[in-house]
C-alpha positions, 0 to 999 in steps of 0.5 A: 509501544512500538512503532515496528510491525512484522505479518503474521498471516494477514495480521500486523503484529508488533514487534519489540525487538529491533532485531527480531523485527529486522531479520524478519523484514530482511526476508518478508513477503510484504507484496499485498497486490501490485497491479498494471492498471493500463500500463500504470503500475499500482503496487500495495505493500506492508511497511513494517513501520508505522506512518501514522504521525499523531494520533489514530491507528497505525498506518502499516500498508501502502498503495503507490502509483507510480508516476502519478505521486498517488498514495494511500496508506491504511491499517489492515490487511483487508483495508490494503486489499480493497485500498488497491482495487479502488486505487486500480479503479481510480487509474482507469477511470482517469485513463479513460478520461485522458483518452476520451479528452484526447479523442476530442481535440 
């Protein structure tokens, strides 16, 4: 198997030919969903490489925090979408939390 993936659509394909899958990372669209979640930028993106070390299924997305050192990774298309919104979530209810402690001191 290999551990290269290319989109096709929303599906992650895998890709056995290095070059074949370097011509197409060279020009893919990976952005899933990026985000300014309160002046905190979230960004999910297709690796093109899978992060799942060991068993399971491949890891082939990501959502970053910037900032925060935040990272979720995940497999699917849809897992990424869904991943950032709960990720954007997450941001805004520790802002808020950071606001309301502030407020309070």
């Amino acid at each position: 198997m290999t551990d290269k993936y290319i989109l096709v659509g929303h599906d992650a394909v895998p890709e056995r030919s290095l070059m074949k899958w370097a011509k197409w990372f060279e020009k893919a669209e990976r952005i899933v969903a990026k985000s300014n979640c309160g002046g905190v930028f979230v960004s999910t993106v297709f690796l093109g490489i899978n992060h799942q070390f060991g068993e399971g299924l491949p890891l082939l997305f990501e959502t970053m925090v910037f900032g925060e050192n935040m990272i979720e990774r995940y497999s699917t298309w849809d897992e990424a979408v869904n991943g950032h919104e709960r990720m954007c979530q997450k941001v805004r209810k520790q802002l808020a939390k950071s606001k309301t402690k502030t407020h309070r001191d």
